[in-house]
C-alpha positions as CSV (number, residue, x, y, z in Angstrom):
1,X,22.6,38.9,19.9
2,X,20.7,41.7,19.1
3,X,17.0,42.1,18.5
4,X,17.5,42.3,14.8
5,X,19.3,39.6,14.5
6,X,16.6,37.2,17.1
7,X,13.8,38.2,14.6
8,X,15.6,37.3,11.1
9,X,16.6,33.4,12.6
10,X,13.1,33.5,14.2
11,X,11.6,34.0,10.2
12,X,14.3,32.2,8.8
13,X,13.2,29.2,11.2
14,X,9.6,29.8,10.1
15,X,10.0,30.3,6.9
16,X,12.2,26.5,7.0
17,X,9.2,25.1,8.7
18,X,6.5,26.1,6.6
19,X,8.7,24.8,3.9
20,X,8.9,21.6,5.7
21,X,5.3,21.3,6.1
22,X,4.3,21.9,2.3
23,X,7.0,19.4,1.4
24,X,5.2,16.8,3.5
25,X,1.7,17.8,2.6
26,X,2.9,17.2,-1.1
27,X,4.4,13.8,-0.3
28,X,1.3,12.7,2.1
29,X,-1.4,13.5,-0.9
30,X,0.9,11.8,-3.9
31,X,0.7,8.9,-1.3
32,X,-3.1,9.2,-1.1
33,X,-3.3,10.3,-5.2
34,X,-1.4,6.2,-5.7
35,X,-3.8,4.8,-3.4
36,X,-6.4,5.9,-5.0
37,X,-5.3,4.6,-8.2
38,X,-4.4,1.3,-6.8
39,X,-7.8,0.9,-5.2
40,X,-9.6,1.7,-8.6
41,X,-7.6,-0.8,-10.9
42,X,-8.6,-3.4,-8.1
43,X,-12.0,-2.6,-8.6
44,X,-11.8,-3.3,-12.3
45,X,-9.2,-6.4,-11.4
46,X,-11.2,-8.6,-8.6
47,X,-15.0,-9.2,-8.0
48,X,-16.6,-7.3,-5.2
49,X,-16.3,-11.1,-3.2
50,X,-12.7,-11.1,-4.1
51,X,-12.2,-7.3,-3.4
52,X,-13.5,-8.4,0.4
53,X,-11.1,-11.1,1.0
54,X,-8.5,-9.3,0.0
55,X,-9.3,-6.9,2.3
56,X,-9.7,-9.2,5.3
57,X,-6.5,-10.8,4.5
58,X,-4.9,-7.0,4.6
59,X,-5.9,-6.7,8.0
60,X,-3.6,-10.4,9.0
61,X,-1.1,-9.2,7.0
62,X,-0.9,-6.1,5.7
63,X,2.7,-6.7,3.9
64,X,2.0,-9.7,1.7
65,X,-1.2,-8.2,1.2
66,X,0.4,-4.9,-0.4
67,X,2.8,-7.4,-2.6
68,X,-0.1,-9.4,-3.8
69,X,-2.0,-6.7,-4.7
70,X,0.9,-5.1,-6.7
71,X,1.5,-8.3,-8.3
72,X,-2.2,-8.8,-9.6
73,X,-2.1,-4.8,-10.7
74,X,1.5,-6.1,-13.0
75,X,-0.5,-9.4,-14.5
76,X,-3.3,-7.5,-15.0
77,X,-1.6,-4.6,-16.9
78,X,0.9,-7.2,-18.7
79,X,-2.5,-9.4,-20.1
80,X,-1.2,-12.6,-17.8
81,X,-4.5,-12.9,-16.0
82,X,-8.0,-13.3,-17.1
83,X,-10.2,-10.1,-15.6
84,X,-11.7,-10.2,-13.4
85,X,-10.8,-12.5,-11.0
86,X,-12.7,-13.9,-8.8
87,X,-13.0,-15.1,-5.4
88,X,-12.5,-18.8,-6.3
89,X,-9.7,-17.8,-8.4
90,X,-7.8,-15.5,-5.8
91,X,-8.6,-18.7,-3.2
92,X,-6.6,-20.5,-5.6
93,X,-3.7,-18.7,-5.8
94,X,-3.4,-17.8,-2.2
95,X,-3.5,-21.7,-1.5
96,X,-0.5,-21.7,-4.2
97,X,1.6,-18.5,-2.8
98,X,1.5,-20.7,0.4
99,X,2.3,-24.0,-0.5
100,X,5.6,-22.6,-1.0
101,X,6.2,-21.3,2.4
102,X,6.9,-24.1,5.1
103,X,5.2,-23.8,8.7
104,X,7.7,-24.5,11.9
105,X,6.2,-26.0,14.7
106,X,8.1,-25.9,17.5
107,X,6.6,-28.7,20.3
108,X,8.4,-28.8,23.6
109,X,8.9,-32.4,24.9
């Protein structure tokens, strides 16, 4: 290959990467731009007590954590739910979500 030809795939491969990285800059601060959002309509949503168990609970389990939260954000948006809840309340339904799940213990004999 010649010389010319090195230095046009060397910008052509630049040029990909820095398209690359503004595509994922983009995507990283819409990701940040939702959070954000999120966070604030849970503000309005739960009490500053509930706000903190929900936030201890995130750090157990950060999955059903996410689901619950974007279940309250639903009720709260559809009217289901009186606002705003609070810590007694959100005790409550945890205590519900789980009844439904069933605990395995396994006991060796």
């Amino acid at each position: 290959m010649s010389e010319e030809e090195l230095d046009s795939l060397r910008k052509r491969r630049m040029l990909e990467l820095q398209q690359r990285m503004a595509e994922e800059q983009k995507q990283v601060q819409a990701q940040q731009q939702l959070e954000s959002q999120k966070q604030a309509l849970l503000r309005r949503i739960l009490t500053p007590e509930a706000r903190s168990r929900l936030t201890n609970l995130n750090m157990v389990k950060p999955e059903f954590t996410e689901q619950l939260e974007l279940q309250l954000i639903q009720l709260a948006q559809q009217g289901r739910i009186n606002l705003p809840i609070t810590d007694e309340q959100l005790k409550e339904l945890l205590v519900r979500l789980q009844s439904g799940r069933r605990d395995y213990k396994i006991r060796r004999v």
